[in-house]
Structure formats: structure tokens, C-alpha cells
N, C-alpha and C positions, 0 to 999 in steps of 0.2 A: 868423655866425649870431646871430638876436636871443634872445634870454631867450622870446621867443611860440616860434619855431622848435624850442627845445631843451623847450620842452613838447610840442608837437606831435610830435616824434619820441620821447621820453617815454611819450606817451600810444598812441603805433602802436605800440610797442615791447610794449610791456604788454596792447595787445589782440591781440599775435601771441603771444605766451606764455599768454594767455586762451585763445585756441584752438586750442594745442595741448594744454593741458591737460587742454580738456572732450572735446578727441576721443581722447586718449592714454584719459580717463576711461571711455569712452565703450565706446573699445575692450579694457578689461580687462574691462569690465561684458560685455561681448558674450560673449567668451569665456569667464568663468564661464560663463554661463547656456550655452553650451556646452558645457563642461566637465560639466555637471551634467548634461543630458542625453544626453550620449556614457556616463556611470556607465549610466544609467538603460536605456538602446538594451543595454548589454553584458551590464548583469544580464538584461535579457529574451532576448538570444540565446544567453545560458549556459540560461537555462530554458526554451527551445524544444528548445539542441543535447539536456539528457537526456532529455526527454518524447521526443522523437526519436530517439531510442536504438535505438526497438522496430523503426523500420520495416522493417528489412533482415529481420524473424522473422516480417513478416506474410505472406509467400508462405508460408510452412513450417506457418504457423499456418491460415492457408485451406485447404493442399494437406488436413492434419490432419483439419480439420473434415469436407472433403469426405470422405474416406476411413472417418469417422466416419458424416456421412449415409447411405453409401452400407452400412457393416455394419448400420445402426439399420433401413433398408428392409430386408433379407436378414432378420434378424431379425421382422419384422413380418409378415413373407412367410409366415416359416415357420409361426409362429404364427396367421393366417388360416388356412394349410392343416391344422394340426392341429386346428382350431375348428371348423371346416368338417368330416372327418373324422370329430371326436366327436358331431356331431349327428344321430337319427335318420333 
């Protein structure tokens, strides 16, 4: 091999370690910017799971209400007909 040759493969040598470098590079860059938004995804589904806490209380809490409505009518009722009653 001539002394041109042994640069030549020199020179390939060196642009194949160049690019493994900037894709070795390339790909840790990747996975930060992964990594950082997998934190960012988990803190938000930790803060959805306890806002979401309540929802299994929302039947209990409508059935409630409604049972509610339903004395606040009876109540209303009674007091129309006592209203009604007291007037000449």
C-alpha cells in the first residue's frame, strides 16, 4: 500500500468514528429530551390520579343531592299550603 492509500484509509477511518460519534451524540440528546418529558407526563398523571380521587363519591354525592332536592320540594310544598291556608 502507498503512503496516498494509508491516508486514504486514515481518512475513512476517521469519518466512520465521526459518525458514530454525532449519532452516538445524537442519540443521548434524544433520550434526555425524553427522559425529561417522561418526568413531566408522570408528574401530570400523579396530578390527574388525586384530582381523580373523588370520582368513585360522585354517584353518592348526586344520589345525596337528589334526596336533598327532593326534601327541599316537600318542604316548599308544605309551606305553600300553610301560605295558602293563612290567607283570607
Amino acid at each position: 500500500m502507498s503512503v496516498n492509500g494509508g491516508y486514504v484509509v486514515f481518512g475513512v477511518g476517521a469519518a466512520c468514528i465521526f459518525v458514530v460519534v454525532v449519532a452516538v451524540t445524537v442519540v443521548l440528546q434524544l433520550a434526555r429530551r425524553i427522559g425529561v418529558q417522561l418526568a413531566d407526563v408522570s408528574a401530570a398523571l400523579a396530578t390527574i390520579r388525586t384530582d381523580a380521587a373523588a370520582i368513585p363519591a360522585i354517584g353518592e354525592i348526586n344520589n345525596d343531592s337528589r334526596e336533598m332536592n327532593e326534601l327541599l320540594a316537600d318542604v316548599r310544598q308544605n309551606l305553600d299550603r300553610r301560605l295558602r291556608g293563612a290567607r283570607p
